[in-house]
BAVEX-315202 format. One record per residue: x, y, z of N, C-alpha, C in turn; residue in one letter. Coordinates in steps of 0.2 Angstrom, whole numbers, plus 2048, in hexadecimal, padded with zeros to 3 digits. Example, Ala and Ser with C-alpha at 12.3 -4.5 7.8 and 13.67 -1.06 7.14 Angstrom:
<pts>
8427E482783E7EA8278427F0827A 8407F58238447FB824840800827S 
</pts>
This chain:
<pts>
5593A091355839891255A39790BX 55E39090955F38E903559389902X 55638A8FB54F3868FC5543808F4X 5593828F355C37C8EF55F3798F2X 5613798F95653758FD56536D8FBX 56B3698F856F3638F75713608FCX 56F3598FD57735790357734D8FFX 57C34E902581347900581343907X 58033D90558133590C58933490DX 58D33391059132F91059332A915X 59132491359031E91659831C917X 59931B91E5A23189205A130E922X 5A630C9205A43059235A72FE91DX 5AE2FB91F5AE2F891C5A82F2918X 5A32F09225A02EC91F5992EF919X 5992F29175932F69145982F490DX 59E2F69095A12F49035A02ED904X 5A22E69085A32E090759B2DE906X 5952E29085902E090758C2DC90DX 5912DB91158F2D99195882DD91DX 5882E291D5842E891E5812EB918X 57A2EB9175752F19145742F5916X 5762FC91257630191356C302914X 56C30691956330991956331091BX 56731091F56931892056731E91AX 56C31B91656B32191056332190EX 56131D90E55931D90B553322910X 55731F91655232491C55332991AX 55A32B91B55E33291B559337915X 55B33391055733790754F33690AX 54B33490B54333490D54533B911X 54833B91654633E91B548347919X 54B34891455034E91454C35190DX 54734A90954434B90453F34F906X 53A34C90D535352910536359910X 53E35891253D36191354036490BX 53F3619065413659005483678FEX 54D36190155535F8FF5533598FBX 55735A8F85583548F35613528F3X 55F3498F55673478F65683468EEX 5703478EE5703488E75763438E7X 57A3428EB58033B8EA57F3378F3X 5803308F058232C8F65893288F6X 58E3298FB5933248FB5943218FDX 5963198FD5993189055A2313902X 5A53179075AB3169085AD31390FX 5B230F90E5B73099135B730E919X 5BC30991C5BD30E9245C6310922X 5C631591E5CA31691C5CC31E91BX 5D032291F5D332791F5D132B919X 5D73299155D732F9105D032F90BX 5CE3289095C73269065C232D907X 5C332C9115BA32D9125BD338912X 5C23399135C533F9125C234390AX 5C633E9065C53408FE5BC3418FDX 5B733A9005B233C8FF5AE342902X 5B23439085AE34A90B5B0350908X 5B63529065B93589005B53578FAX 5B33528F75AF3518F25A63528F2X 5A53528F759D3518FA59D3588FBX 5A035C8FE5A13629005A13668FCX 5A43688F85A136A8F059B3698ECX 5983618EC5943628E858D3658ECX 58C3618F55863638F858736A8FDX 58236A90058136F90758036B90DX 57E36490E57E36091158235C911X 58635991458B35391658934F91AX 58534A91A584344921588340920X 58D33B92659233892458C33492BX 58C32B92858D32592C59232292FX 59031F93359631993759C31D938X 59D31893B5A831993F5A731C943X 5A131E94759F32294F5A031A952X 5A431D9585A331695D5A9316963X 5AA30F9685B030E96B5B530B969X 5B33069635B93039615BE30495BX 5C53009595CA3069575C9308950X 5C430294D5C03059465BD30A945X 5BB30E94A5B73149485BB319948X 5BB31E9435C23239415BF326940X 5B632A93D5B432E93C5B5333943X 5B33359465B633994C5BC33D94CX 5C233894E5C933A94C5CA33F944X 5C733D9405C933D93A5C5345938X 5BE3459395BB34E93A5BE35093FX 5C134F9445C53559465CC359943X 5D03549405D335593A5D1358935X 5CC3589355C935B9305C6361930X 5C23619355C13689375C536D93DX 5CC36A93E5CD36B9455CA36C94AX 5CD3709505CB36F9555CF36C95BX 5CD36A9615D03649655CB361968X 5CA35C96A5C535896F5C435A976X 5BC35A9775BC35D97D5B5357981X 5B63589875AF3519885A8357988X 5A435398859D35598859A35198EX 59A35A991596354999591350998X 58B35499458535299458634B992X 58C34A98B58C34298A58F33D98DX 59334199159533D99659133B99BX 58B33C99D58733A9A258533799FX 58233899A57D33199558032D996X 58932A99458C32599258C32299AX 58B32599F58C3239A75833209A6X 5813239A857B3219A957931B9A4X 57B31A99F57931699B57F31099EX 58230D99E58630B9A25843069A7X 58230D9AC57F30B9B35783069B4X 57530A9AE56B3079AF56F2FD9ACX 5732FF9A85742F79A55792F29AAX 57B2F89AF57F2F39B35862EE9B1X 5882F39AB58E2F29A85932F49A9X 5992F29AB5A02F79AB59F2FA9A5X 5A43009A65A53059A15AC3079A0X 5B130799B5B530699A5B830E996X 5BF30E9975C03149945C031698DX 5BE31398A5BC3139845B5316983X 5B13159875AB3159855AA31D988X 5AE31E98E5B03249905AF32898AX 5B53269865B632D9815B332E97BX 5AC32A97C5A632A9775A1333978X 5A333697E5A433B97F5A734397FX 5AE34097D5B33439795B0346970X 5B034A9705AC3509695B3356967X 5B33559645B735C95F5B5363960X 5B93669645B336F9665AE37395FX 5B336E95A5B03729525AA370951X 5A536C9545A036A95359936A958X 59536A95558C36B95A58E36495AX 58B36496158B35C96458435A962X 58235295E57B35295E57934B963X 57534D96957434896D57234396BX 57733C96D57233596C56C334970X 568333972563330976565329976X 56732697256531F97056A31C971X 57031E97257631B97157C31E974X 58131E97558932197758A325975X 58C32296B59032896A58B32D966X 58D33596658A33996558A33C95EX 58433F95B58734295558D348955X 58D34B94F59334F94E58F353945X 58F35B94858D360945593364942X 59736493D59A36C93C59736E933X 59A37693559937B93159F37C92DX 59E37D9265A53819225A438491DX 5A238B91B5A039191659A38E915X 59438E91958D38C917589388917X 58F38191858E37991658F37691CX 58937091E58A36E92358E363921X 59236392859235C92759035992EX 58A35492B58935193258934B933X 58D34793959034093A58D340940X 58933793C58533394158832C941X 58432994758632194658231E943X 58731694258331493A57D30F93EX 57E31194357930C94757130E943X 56D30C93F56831193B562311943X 56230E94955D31094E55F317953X 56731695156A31D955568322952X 56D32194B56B326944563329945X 55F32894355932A94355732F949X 55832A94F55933195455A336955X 56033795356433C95356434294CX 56133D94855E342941558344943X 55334094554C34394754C34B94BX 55134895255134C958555354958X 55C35295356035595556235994DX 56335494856835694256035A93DX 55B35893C55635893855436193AX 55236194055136894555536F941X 55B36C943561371941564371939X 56036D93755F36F92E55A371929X 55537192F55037492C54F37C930X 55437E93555638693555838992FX 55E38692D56338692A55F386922X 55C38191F55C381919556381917X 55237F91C54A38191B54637B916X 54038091553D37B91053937E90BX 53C3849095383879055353858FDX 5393808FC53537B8F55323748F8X 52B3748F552636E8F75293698F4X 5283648F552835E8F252135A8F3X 51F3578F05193528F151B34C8ECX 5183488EF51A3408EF51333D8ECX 5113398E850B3348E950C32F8E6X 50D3298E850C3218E650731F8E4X 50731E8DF5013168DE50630D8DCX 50330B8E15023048E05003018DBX 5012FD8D74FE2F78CF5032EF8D0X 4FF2ED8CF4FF2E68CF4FD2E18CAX 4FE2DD8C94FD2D88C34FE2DB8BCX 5032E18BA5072E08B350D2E38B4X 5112E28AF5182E78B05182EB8AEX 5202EE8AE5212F48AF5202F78A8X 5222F48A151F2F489D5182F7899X 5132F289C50E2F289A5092F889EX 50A2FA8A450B3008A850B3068A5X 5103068A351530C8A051030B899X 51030989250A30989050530B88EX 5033088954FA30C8974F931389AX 4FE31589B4FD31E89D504323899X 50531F89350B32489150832A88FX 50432C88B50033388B500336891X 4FD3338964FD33689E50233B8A0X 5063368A050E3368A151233C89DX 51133D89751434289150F348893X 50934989650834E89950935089EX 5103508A35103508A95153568A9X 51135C8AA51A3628AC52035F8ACX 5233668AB52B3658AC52A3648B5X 5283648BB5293658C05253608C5X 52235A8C051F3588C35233518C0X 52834B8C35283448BE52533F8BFX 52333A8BF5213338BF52932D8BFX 5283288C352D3238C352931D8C5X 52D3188BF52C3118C053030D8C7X 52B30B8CE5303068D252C2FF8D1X 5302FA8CB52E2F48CB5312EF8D2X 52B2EB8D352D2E68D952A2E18D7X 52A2DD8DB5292D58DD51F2D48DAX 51F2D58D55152D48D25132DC8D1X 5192DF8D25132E78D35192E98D0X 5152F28CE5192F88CE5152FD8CFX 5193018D45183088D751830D8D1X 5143128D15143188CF51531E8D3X 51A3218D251C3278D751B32D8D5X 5183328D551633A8D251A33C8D8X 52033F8D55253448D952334C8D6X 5203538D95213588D752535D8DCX 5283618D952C3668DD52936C8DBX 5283748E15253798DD52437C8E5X 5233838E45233878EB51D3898ECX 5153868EA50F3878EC50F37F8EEX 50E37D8F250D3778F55053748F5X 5023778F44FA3788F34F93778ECX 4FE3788E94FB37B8E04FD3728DFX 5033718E250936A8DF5043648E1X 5013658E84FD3618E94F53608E6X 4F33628E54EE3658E04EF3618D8X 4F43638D74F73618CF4F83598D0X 4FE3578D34FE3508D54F934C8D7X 4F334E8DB4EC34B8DD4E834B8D4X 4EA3508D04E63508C94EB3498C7X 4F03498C54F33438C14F333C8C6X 4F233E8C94F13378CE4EB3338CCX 4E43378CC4E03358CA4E13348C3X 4E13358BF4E13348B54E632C8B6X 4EB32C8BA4EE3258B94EB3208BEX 4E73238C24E131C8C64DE31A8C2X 4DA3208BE4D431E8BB4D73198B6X 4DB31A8B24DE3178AA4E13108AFX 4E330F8B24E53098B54E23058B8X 4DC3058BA4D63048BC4D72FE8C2X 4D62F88C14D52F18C74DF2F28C8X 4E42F58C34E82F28C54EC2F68CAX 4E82FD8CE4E83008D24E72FB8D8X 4EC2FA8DF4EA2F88E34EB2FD8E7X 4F03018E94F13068EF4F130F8ECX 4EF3128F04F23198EE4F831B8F4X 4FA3168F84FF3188FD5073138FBX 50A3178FC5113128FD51330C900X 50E30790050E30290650F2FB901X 5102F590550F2F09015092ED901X 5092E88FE5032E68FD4FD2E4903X 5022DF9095002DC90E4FF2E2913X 4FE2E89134FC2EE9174F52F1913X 4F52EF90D4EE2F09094E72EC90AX 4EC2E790B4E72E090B4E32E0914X 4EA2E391A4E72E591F4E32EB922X 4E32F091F4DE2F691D4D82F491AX 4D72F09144D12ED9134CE2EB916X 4D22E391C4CF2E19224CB2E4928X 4CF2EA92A4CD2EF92D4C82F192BX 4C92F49274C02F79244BA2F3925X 4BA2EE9224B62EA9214B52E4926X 4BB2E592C4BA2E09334B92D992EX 4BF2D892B4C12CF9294C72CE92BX 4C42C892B4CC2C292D4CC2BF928X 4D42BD9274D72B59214DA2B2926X 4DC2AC9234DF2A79244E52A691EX 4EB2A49214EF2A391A4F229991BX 4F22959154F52919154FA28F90FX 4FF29091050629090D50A28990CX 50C28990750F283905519285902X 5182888FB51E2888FA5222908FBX 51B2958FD51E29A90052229B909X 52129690C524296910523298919X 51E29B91651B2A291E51D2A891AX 51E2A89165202AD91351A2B3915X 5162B291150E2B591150D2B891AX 50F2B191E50A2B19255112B7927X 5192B792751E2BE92A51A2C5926X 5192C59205182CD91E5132CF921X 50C2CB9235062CD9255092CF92EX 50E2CA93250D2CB9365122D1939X 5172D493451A2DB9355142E1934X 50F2DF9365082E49365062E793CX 5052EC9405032E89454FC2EA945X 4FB2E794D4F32E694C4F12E0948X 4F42DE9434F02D893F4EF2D4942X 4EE2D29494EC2CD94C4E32CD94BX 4E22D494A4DA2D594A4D72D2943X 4DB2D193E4DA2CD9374DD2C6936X 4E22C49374E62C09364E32BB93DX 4E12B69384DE2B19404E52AD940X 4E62AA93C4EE2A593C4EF2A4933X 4F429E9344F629B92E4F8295930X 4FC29292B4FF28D92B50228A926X 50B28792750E28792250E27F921X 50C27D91850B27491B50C272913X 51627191451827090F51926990EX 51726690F51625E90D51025B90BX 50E25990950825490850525290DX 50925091350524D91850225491EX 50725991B50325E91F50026291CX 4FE2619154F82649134F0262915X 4F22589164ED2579184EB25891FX 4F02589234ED25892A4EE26092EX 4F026492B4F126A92C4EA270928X 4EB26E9224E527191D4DF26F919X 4DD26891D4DA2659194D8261915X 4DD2629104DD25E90A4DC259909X 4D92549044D724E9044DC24C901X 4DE2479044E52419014E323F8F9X 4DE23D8F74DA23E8F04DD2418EDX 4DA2488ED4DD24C8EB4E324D8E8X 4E824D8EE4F024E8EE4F22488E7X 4F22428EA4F123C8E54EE23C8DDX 4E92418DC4E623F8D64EA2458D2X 4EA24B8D44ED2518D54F42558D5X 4F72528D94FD2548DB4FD25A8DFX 50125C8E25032608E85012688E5X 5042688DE50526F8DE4FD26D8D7X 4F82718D94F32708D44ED2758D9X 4E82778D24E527B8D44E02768DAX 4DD2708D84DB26D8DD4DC26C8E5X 4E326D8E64E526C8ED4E52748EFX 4E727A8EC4E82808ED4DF2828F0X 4DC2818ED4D62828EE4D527F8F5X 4D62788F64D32738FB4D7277902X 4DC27A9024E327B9054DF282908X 4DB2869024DA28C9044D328B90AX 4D02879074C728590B4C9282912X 4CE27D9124CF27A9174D127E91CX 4D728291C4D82879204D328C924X 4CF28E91E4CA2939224C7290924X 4C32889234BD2889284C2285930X 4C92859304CC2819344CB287939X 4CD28C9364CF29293B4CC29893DX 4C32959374BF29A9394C02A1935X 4C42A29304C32A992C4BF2AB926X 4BF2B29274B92B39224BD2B2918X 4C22AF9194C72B09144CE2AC914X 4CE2A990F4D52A69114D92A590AX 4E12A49084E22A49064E829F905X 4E829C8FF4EF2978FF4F42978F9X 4F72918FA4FF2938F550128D8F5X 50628A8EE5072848ED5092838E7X 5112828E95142848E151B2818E2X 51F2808DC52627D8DB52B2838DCX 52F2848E15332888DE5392898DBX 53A2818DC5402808D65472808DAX 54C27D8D855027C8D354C2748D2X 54B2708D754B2678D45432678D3X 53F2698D55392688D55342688CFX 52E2668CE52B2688CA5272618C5X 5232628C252225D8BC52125D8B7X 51E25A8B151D25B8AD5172608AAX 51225E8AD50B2628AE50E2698B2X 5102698B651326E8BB51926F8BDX 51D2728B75242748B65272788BFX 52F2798BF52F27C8C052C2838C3X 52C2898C752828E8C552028D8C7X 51E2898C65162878C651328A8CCX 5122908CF50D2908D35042918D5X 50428C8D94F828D8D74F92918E0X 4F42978DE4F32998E44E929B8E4X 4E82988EB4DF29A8EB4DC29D8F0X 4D62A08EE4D52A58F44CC2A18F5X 4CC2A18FC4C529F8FD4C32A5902X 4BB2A79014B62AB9044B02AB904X 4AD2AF9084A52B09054A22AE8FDX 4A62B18F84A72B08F14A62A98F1X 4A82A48F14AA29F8F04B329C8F0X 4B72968EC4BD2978E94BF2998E3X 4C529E8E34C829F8DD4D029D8DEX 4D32998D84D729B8D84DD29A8D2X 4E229E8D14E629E8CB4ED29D8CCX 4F029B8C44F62988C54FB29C8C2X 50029B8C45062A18C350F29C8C0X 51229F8BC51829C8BB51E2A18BBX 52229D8C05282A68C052C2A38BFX 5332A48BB53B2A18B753E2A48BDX 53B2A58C35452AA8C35482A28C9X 54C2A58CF54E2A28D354A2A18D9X 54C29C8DC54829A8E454529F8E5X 5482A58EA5452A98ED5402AE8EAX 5462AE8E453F2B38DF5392B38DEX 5372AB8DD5322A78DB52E2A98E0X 5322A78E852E2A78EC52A2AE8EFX 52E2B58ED52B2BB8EE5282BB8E7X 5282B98E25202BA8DE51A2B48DFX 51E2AF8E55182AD8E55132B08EAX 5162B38F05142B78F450F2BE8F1X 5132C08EC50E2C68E95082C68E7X 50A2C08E25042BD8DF4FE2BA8E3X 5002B98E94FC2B58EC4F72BA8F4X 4FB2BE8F24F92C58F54F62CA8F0X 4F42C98EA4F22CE8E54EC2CB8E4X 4EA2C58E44E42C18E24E12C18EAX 4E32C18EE4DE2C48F64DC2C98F4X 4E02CE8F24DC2D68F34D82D58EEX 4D92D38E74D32D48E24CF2CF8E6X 4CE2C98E74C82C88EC4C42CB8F0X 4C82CB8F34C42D38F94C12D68F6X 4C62DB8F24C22E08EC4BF2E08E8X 4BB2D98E64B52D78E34BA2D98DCX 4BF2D98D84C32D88D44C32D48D0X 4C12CE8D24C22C78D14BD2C38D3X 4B82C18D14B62BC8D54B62B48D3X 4B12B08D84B02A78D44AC2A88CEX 4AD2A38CC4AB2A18C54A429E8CAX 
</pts>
């Protein structure tokens, strides 16, 4: 077994260069090849173009042991990976029963004609392991050449995964094993940057083996901390990792919200669970923003009573409460209505928790008291109300995922007793 084993992505697809399509493939691909102690070392993606995606195989070929190629698997005349590894590894075409029944039978249950094109999505290069689709027509494609594997998937990333899970990931952890551990451990920090972060555990940091690194991933109100170690006692790496984990919780103290890789609205639902609480959310210039992240959760039906998005005046008041007064004396975007926004909500829908948002995003908006930027977001609970006011310079949507962060970081420190009413 090579326990240095390398592999290289290569991503096919015009629309992936014009920026039509998001590449996500490759990121699975590196998670999943990272478990077994490969480390991807280059990603490309090249047009649906011959000699391109040619030169990039000769040149990945060299530097890795692994070659996964996306896209250009399919019926129509755009896909040219197929043709182009046989070429390349010779051979001839030969059909594959076994994919030939799948492409009938899939066919048949859908009550589609079946055309000959889709025929010859069974059609494979003899130079190659056939890797079953389950999930799809056309099929992977396996070859070998002095030691080095290339493996072609489609870019479909639901097929893909398939066929890596099932078929491609199996037959490379024969092949190249996993005799170097890897260990991973995220912390979660919210409310300062990357900066200021970086900072408060620089000693920490400067202590840390050659073999073990730290990485900053700033986001939207947070930054992750990553402890990556590499080592062939997997016990010892994890052992060491769990000590520097700890020394950077402890010195970061409230601004620890997670020790798992998650966002924040999966933190917020974990707490719920625990402790059998509901919220309620009422939104204004976030959007539903807040009420989609919670509900790509699932089960949060069991925390999440509802929401409501009530971006006018008049459906602040008839939606969340609000006293006209208020809005009037006050203004829309003010601590006083953020508050009324957040009470009114919960007692409407009954949660033990609620939370609200109301803020200018900008470009025309805003006043003089409350530029621009100006977000009041408040949380009402058992505690009483709390709530604080925030200002972000970037662009519409930016604003709008820091209002979203912020507005999710002040529930958790509520819940957390981090924060409480005055």
């Amino acid at each position: 077994m090579n326990s240095n084993a390398k592999a290289s992505v290569i991503t096919i697809g015009d629309e992936l260069l014009i920026g039509q399509t998001i590449d996500t493939n490759s990121a699975w691909i590196a998670q999943r090849l990272n478990a077994l102690g490969i480390d991807l070392v280059h990603r490309i993606a090249v047009g649906d173009n011959v000699p391109d995606i040619t030169h990039a195989l000769d040149a990945e070929l060299e530097r890795s042991h692994i070659v996964i190629v996306t896209g250009g698997l399919g019926p129509t005349a755009d896909d040219i990976t197929k043709p182009l590894l046989l070429q390349y590894f010779g051979g001839t075409m030969r059909i594959d029963e076994r994919v030939l029944e799948h492409v009938r039978n899939i066919f048949s249950r859908r009550n589609r004609p079946m055309l000959e094109r889709n025929l010859k999505q069974a059609e494979v290069p003899d130079s190659c392991e056939v890797l079953f689709n389950e999930r799809g027509t056309a099929p992977g494609m396996l070859f070998r050449r002095n030691g080095r594997m290339v493996i072609s998937l489609p870019g479909v990333p639901y097929e893909m995964m398939g066929i890596m899970e099932q078929e491609a990931l199996p037959r490379i952890t024969a092949t190249y094993g996993n005799e170097v551990a890897i260990v991973h451990h995220t912390i979660v920090t919210a409310g300062e940057g990357e900066s200021f972060v970086a900072e408060a555990i620089a000693d920490i940091e400067n202590a840390l083996p050659a073999h073990i690194k730290l990485a900053y991933l700033p986001g939207a109100g947070m930054v992750k901390l990553r402890l990556t170690g590499k080592g062939h006692q997997q016990q010892l790496l994890q052992d060491q990792i769990a000590t520097f984990a700890a020394a950077l919780t402890q010195r970061l103290g409230h601004l620890v919200v997670s020790q798992t890789d998650e966002p924040m609205e999966y933190a917020i639902a974990r707490w719920c669970a625990t402790h059998n609480a509901t919220f309620a959310l009422a939104e204004s210039c976030t959007g539903g923003l807040l009420s989609h992240l919670f509900t790509q959760i699932p089960s949060i039906s069991h925390h999440f009573v509802g929401g409501v998005v009530c971006y006018t005046e008049d459906a602040k008041v008839r939606t969340a409460g609000v006293n006209p007064e208020t809005l009037a004396t006050y203004g829309a975007v003010s601590e006083e209505v953020a508050c009324q926004m957040a009470e009114g909500i919960r007692a409407i829908l009954g949660a033990q928790y609620a939370l609200a948002v109301t803020g200018f995003l900008g470009p025309a908006t805003g006043t003089e008291n409350q530029p621009i930027g100006t977000v009041w977001i408040a949380v009402d609970g058992p505690q009483g109300t709390i709530a604080r006011k925030h200002r972000f310079y970037y662009d519409r949507q930016r604003n709008k995922e820091m209002d979203a962060s912020m507005a999710l970081l002040l529930l958790w420190r509520y819940m957390n007793g981090t924060i409480v009413a005055a």
